[in-house]
BALOBA-1460 file (C-alpha; in Angstrom, 3 decimals):
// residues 298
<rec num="1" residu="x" x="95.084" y="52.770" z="266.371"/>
<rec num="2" residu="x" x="96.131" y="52.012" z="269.717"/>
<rec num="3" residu="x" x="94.562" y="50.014" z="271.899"/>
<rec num="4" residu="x" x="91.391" y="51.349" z="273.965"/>
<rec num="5" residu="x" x="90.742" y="54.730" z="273.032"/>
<rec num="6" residu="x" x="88.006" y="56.009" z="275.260"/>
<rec num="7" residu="x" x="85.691" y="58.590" z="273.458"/>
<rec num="8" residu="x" x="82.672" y="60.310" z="274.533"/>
<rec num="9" residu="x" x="80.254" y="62.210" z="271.701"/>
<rec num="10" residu="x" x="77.356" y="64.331" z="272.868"/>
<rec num="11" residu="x" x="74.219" y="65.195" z="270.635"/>
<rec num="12" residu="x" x="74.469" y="68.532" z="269.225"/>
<rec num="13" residu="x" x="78.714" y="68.744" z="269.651"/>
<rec num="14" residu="x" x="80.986" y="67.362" z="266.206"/>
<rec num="15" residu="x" x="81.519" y="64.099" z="265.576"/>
<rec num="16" residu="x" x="78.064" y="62.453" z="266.916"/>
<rec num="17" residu="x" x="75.944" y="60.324" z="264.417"/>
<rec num="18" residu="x" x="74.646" y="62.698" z="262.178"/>
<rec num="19" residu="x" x="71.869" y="59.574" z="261.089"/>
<rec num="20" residu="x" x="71.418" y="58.898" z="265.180"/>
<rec num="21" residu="x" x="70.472" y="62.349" z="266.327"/>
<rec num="22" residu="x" x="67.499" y="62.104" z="263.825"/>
<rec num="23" residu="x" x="66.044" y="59.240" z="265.500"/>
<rec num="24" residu="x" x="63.178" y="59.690" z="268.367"/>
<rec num="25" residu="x" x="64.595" y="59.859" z="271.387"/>
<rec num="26" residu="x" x="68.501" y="60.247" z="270.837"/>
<rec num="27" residu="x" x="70.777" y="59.192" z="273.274"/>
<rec num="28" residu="x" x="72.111" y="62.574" z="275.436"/>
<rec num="29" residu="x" x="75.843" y="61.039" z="275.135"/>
<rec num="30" residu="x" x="77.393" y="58.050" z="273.845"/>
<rec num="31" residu="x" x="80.292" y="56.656" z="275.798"/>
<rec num="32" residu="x" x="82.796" y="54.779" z="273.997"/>
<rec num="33" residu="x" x="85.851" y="52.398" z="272.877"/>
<rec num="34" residu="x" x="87.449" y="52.045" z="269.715"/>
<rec num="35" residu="x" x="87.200" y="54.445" z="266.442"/>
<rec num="36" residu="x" x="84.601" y="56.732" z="266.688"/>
<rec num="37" residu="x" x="84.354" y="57.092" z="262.575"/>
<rec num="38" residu="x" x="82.876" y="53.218" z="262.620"/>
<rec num="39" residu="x" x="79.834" y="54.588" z="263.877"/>
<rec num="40" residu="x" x="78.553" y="55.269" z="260.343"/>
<rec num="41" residu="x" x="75.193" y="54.357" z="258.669"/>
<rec num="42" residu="x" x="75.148" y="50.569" z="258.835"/>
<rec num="43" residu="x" x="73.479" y="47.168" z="258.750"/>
<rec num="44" residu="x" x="72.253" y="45.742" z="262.172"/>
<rec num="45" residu="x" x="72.039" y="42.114" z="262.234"/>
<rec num="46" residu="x" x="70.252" y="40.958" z="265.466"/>
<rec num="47" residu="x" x="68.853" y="37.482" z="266.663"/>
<rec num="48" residu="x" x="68.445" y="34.550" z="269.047"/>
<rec num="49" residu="x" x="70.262" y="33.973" z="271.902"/>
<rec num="50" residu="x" x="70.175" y="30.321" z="272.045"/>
<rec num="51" residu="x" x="70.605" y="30.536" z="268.204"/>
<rec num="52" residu="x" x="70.418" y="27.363" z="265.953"/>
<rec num="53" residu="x" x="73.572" y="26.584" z="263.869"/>
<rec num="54" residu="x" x="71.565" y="27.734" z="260.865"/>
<rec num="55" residu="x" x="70.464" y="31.282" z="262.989"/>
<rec num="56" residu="x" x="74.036" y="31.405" z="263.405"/>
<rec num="57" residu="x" x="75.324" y="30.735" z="259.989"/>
<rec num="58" residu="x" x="72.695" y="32.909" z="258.722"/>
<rec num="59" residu="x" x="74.319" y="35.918" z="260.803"/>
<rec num="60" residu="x" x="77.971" y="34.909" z="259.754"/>
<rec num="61" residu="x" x="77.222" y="34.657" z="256.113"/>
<rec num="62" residu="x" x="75.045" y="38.032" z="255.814"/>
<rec num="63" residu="x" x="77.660" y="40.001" z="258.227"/>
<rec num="64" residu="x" x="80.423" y="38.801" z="256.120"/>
<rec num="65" residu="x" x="78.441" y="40.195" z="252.816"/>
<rec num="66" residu="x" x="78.126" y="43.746" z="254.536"/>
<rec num="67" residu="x" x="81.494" y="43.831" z="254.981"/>
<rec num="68" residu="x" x="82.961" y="43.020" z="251.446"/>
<rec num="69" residu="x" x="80.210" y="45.611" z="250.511"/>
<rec num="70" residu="x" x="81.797" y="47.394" z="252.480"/>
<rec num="71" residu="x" x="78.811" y="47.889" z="255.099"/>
<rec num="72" residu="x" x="79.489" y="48.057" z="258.746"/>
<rec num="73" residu="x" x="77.449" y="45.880" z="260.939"/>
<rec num="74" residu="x" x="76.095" y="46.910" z="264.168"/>
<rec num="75" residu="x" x="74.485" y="44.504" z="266.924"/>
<rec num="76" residu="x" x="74.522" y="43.984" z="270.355"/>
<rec num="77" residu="x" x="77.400" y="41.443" z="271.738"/>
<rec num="78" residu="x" x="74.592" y="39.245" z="272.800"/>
<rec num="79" residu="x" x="75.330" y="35.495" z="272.776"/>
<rec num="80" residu="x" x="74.203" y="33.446" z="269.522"/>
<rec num="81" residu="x" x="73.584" y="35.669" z="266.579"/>
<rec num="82" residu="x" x="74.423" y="38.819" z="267.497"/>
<rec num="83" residu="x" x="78.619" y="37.611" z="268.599"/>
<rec num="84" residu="x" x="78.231" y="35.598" z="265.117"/>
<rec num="85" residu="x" x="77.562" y="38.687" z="263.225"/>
<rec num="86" residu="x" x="80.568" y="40.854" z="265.128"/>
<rec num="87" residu="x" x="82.510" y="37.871" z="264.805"/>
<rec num="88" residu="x" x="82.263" y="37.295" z="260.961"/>
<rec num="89" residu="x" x="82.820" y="40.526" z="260.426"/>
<rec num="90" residu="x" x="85.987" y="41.043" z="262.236"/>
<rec num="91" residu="x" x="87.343" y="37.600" z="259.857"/>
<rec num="92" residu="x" x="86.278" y="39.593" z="256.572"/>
<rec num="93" residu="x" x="88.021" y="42.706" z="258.023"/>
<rec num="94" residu="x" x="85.123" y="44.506" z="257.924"/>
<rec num="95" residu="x" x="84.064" y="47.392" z="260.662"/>
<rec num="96" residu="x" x="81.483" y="46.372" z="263.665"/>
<rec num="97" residu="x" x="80.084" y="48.207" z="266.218"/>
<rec num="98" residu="x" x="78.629" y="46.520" z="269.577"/>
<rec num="99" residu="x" x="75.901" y="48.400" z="271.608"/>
<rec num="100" residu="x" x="75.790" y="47.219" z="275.119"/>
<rec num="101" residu="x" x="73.338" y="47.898" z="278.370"/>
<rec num="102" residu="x" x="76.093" y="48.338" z="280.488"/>
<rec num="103" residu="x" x="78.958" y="50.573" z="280.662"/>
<rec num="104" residu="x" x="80.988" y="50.550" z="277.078"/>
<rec num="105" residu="x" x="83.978" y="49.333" z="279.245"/>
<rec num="106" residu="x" x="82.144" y="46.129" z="281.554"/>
<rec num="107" residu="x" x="82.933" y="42.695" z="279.869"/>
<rec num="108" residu="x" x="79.277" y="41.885" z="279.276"/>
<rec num="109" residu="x" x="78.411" y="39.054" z="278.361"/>
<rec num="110" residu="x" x="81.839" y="37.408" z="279.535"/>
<rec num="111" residu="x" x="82.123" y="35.624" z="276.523"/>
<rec num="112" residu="x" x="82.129" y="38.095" z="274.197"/>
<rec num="113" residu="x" x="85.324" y="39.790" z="275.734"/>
<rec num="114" residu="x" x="87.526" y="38.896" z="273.033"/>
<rec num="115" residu="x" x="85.284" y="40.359" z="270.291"/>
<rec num="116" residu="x" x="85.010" y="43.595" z="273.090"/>
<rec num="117" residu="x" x="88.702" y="44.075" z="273.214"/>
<rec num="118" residu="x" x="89.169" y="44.007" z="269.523"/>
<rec num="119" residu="x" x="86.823" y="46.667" z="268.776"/>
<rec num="120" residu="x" x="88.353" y="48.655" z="271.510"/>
<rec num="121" residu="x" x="91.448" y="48.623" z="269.946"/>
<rec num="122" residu="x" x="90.075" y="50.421" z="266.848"/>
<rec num="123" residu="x" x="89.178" y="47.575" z="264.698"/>
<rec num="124" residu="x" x="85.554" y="48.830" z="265.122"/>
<rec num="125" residu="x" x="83.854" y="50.560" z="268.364"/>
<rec num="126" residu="x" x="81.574" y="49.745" z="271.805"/>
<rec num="127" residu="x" x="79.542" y="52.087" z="272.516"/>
<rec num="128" residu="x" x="76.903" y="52.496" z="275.436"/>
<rec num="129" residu="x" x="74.636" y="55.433" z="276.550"/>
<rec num="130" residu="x" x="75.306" y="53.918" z="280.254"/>
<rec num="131" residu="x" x="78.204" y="55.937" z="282.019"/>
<rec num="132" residu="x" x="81.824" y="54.156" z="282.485"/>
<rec num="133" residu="x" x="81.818" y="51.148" z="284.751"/>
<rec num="134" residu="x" x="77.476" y="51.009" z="284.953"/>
<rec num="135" residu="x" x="76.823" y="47.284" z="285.131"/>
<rec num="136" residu="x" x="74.014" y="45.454" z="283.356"/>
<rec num="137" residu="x" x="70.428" y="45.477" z="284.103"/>
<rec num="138" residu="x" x="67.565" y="43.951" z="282.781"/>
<rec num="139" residu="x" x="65.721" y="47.693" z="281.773"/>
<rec num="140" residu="x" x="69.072" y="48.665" z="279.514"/>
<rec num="141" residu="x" x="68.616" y="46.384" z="277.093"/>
<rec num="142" residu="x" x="65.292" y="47.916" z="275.511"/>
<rec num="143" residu="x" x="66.880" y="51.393" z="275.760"/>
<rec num="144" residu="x" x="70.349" y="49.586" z="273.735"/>
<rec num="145" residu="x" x="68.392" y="48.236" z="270.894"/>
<rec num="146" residu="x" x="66.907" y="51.826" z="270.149"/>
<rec num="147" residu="x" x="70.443" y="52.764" z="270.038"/>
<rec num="148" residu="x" x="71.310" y="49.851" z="267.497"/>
<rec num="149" residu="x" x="68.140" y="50.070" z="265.222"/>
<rec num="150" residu="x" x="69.268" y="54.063" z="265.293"/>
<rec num="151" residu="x" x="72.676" y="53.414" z="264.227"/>
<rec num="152" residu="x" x="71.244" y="51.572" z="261.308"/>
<rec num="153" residu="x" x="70.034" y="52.009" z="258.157"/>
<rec num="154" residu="x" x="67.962" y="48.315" z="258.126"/>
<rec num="155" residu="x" x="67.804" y="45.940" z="260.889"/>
<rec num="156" residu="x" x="68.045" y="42.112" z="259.324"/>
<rec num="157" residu="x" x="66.926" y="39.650" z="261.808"/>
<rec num="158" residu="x" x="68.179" y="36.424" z="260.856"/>
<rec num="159" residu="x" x="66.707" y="34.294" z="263.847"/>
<rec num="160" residu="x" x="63.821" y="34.956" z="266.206"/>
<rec num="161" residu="x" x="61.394" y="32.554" z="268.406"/>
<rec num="162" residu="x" x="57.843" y="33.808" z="269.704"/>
<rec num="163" residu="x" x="58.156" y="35.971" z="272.296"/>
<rec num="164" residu="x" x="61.771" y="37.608" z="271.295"/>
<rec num="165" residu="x" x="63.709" y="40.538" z="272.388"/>
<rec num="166" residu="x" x="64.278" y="41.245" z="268.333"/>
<rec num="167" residu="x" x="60.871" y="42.942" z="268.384"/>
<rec num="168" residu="x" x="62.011" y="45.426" z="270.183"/>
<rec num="169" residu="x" x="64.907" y="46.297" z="267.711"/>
<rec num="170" residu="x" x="62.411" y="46.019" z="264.985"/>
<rec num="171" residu="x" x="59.739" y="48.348" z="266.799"/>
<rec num="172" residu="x" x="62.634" y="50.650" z="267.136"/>
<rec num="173" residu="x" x="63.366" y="50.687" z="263.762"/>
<rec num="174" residu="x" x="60.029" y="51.117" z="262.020"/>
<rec num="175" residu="x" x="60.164" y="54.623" z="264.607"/>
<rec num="176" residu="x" x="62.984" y="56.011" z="263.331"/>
<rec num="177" residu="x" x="61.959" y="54.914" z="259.571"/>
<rec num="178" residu="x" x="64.674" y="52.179" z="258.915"/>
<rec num="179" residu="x" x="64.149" y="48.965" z="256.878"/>
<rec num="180" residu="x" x="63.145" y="45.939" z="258.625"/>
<rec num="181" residu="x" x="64.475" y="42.409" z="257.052"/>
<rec num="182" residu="x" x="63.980" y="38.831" z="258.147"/>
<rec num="183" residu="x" x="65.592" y="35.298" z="257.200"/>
<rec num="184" residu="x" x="62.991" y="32.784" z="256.742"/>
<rec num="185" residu="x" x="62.514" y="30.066" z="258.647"/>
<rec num="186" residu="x" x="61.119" y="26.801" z="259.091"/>
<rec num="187" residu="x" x="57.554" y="26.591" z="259.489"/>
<rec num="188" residu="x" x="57.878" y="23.882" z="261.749"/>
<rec num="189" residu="x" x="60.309" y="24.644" z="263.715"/>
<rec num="190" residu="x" x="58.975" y="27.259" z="266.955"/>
<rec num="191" residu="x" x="62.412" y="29.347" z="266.607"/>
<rec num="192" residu="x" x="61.843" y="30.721" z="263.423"/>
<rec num="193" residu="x" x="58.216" y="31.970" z="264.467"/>
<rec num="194" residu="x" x="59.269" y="35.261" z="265.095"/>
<rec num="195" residu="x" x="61.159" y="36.032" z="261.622"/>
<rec num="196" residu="x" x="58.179" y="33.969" z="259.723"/>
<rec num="197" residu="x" x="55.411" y="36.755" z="261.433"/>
<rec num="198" residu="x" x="57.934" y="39.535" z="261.087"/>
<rec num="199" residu="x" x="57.715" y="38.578" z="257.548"/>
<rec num="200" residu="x" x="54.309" y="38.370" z="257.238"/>
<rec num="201" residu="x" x="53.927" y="42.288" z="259.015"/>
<rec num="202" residu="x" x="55.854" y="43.580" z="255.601"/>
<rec num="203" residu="x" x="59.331" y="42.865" z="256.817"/>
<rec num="204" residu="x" x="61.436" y="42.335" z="253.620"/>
<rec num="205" residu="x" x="62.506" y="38.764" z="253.340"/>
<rec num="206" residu="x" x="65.943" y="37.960" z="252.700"/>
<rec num="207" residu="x" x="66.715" y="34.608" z="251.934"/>
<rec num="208" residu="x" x="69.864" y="34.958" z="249.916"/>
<rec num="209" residu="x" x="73.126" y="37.219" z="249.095"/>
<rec num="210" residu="x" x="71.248" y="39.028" z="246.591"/>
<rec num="211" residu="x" x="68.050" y="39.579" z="248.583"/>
<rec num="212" residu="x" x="70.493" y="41.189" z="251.204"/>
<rec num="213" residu="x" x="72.520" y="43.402" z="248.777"/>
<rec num="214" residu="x" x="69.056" y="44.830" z="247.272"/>
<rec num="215" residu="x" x="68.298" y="45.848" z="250.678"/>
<rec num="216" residu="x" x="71.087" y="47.726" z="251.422"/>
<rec num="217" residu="x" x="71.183" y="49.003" z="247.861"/>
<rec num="218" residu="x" x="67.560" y="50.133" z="248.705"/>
<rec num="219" residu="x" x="67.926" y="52.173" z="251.651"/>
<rec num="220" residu="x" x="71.041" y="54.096" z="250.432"/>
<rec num="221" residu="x" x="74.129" y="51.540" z="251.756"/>
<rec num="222" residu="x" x="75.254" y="50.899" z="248.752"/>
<rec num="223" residu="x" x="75.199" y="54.076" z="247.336"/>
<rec num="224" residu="x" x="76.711" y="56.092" z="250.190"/>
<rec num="225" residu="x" x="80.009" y="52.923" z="250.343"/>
<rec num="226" residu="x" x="80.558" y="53.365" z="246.537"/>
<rec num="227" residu="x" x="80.678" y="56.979" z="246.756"/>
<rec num="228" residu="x" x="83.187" y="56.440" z="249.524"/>
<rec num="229" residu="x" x="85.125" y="54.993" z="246.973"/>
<rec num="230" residu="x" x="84.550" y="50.590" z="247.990"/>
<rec num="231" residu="x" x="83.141" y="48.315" z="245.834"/>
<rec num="232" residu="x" x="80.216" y="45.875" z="246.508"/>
<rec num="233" residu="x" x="80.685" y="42.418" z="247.083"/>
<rec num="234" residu="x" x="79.291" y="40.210" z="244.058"/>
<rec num="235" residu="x" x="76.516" y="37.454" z="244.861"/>
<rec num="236" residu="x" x="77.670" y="34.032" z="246.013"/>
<rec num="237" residu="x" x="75.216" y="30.942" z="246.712"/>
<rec num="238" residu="x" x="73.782" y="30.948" z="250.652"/>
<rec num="239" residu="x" x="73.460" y="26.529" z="249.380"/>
<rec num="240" residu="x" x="75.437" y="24.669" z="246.471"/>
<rec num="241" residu="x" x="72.707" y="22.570" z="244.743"/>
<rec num="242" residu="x" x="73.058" y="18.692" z="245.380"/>
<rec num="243" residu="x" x="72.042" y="15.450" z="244.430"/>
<rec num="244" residu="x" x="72.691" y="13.982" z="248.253"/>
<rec num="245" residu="x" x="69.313" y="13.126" z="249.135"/>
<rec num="246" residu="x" x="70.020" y="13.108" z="253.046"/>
<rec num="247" residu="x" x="71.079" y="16.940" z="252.750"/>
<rec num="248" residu="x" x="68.419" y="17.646" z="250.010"/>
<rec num="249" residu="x" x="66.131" y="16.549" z="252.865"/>
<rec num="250" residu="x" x="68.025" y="18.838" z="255.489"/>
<rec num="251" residu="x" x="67.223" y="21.924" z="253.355"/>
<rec num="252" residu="x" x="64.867" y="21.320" z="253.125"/>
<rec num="253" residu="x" x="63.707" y="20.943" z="256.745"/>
<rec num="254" residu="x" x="65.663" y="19.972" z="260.229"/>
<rec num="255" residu="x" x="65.064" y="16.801" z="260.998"/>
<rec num="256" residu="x" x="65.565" y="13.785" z="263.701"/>
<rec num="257" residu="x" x="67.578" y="10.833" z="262.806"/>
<rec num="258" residu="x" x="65.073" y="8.176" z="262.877"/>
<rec num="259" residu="x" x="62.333" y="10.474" z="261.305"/>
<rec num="260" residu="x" x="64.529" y="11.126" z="258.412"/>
<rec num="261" residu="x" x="65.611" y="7.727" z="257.831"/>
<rec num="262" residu="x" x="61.902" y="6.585" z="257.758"/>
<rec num="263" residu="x" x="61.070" y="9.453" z="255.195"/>
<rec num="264" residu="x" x="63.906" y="8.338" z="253.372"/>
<rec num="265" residu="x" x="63.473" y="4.771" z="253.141"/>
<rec num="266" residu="x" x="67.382" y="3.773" z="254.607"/>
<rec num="267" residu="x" x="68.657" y="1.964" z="257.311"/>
<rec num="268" residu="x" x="69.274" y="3.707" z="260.449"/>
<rec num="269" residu="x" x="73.216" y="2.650" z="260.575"/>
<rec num="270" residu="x" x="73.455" y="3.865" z="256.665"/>
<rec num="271" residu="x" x="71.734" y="7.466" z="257.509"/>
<rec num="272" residu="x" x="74.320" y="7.670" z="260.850"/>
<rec num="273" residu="x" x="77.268" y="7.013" z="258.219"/>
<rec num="274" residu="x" x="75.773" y="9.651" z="255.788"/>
<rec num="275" residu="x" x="75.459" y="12.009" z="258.279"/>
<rec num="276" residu="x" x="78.451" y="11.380" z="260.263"/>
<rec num="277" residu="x" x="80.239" y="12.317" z="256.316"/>
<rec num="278" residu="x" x="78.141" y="15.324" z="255.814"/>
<rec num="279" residu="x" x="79.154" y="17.190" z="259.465"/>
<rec num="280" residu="x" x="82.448" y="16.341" z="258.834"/>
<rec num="281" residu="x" x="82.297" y="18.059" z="255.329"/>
<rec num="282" residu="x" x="80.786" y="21.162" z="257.437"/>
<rec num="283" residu="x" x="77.550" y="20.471" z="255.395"/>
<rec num="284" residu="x" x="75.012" y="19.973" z="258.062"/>
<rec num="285" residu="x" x="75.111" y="20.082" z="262.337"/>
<rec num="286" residu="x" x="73.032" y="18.893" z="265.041"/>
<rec num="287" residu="x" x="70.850" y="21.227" z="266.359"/>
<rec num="288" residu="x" x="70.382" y="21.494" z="270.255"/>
<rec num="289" residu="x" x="66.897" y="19.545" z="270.227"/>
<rec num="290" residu="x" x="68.812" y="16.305" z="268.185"/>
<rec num="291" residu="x" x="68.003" y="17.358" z="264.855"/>
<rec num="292" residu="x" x="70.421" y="17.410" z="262.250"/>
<rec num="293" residu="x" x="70.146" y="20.554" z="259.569"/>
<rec num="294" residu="x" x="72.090" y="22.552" z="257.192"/>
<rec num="295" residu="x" x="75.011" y="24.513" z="257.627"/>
<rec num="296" residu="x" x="75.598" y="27.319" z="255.350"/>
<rec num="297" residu="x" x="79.225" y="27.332" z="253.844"/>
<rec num="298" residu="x" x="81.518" y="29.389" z="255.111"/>
C-alpha cells in the first residue's frame, strides 16, 4: 500500500467498524492513516507510561502472541506499554492500530513517530475522532480510550499503578461489554496496584501465553481469525525454569542489590558479577528505582 493513505469512515456509511458502532457513544467519524480493513475486532493492550521493563516485556510478549494468532492489537501510542505493544507487533508482522487524542496526522507523542509513519503506510492504521491537524489536549485522551476499548474485543492491561489512566479504558470496556484482563503484579511493588485491584474487581488474570489465548478464544478472537483462514499461535513459556538462585529470587520479586544479597547469603561483589552475567544474557534489568528484576525472553 502506499504510503499515507488518508481515510475518513462515518457511522452509518460502508466500511465503519461494524463492532464500534455498537458501542455507547460511537464516534460521529473516524479520521484516518493507513488500511482501513486493520480496524477489525481486536486485542487492546494498554498500560503504564513510565512502564517497568517487566510492564514492558509483558506488552511485547502478549502483543507478539496476538499477532501469530493472528489478532490485531489496538492501543494508544502512549509512551511505555502501549509503543511496546505497537512495536512488537509490527516485528511479528502482525496488524496494529494506534488511537490518538489528537489529529490522526500530529506526531504525538514525538517518539512514537516512527511506529506512526509505519502504520500510515498501511502496515496497520491511526485513527482519531479529532479532525486533521487538531493538536493534543488533556480532555482527548478519555474520549480516545472509549475509542480503543470499542475497537476491541478484550482490553489486557499488562501494567497499571494506583491512580492510572488504564481505568478509564477498562470502565470503557465493561460499557460496551468487552473482556477486561490484567497481568499480575507484584504485591510489593506500588506499580502493579492497579492490575492487582483490577484483578480482584473480576478482571481475568493472565499470567501466561495460554491464559492470554483462552481469552481471546473466549470472546470470539480466535474463532472469527480461524474462520478467516490463520492459524493460532501455539503456547510458549512467559519464564524458562532455572536453578540460578539470583534469578529464581528475581521472579520471584524485584529486588535491590544489597537486599538481595543479604536474603541470599553472598557477597556483595559475587551478586554484582551474577547480575552483571544475567543482564547481559537479557535475563533480568534494572528497574528505574535500582532494583534489578526479570526480563521476559524475547
Amino acid at each position: 500500500m502506499s504510503a499515507d493513505v488518508r481515510f475518513v469512515l462515518r457511522r452509518g456509511e460502508p466500511g465503519y467498524p461494524a463492532h464500534l458502532e455498537l458501542t455507547p457513544r460511537p464516534p460521529r467519524v473516524l479520521y484516518g492513516f493507513g488500511d482501513p480493513g486493520a480496524l477489525r475486532p481486536a486485542l487492546a493492550i494498554i498500560g503504564s507510561r513510565k512502564a517497568t521493563p517487566y510492564g514492558l516485556d509483558c506488552a511485547a510478549v502478549f502483543a507478539r502472541c496476538a499477532a501469530d494468532a493472528g489478532v490485531p492489537v489496538v492501543s494508544g501510542a502512549a509512551m511505555g506499554c502501549d509503543l511496546a505493544a505497537h512495536r512488537a507487533t509490527l516485528d511479528a508482522n502482525g496488524t496494529t492500530v494506534a488511537v490518538l487524542g489528537c489529529g490522526a496526522d500530529v506526531d504525538y507523542p514525538a517518539r512514537a513517530r516512527d511506529v506512526l509513519a509505519t502504520l500510515r503506510e498501511g502496515r496497520g492504521a491511526v485513527v482519531s475522532e479529532f479532525p486533521w491537524g487538531m493538536p493534543p489536549a488533556r480532555g482527548h485522551f478519555p474520549a480516545r480510550n472509549r475509542i480503543i476499548a470499542g475497537l476491541a474485543y478484550a482490553v489486557l492491561v499488562v501494567e497499571a499503578a494506583l491512580p492510572s489512566g488504564t481505568f478509564s479504558t477498562a470502565d470503557h470496556a465493561l460499557e460496551a461489554g468487552r473482556d477486561v484482563l490484567a497481568v499480575p503484579g507484584s504485591v510489593f511493588f506500588h506499580g502493579s496496584a492497579g492490575c492487582n485491584r483490577l484483578i480482584r474487581q473480576g478482571a481475568a488474570p493472565v499470567s501466561c501465553i495460554e491464559d492470554l489465548l483462552d481469552s481471546l478464544a473466549g470472546c470470539g478472537l480466535i474463532e472469527m481469525v480461524r474462520g478467516a483462514g490463520q492459524g493460532a499461535a501455539g503456547p510458549t513459556p512467559l519464564s524458562p525454569a532455572s536453578s540460578d538462585p539470583v534469578l529464581c529470587a528475581l521472579l520471584a520479586q524485584p529486588t535491590a542489590p544489597d537486599a538481595l544479597a543479604t536474603a541470599l547469603s553472598m557477597d556483595a561483589g559475587e551478586l554484582l558479577r551474577a547480575l552483571a552475567v544475567l543482564e547481559a544474557d537479557g535475563r533480568v534489568a534494572r528497574y528505574p528505582d535500582g532494583r534489578y528484576g526479570p526480563c521476559v525472553p524475547r
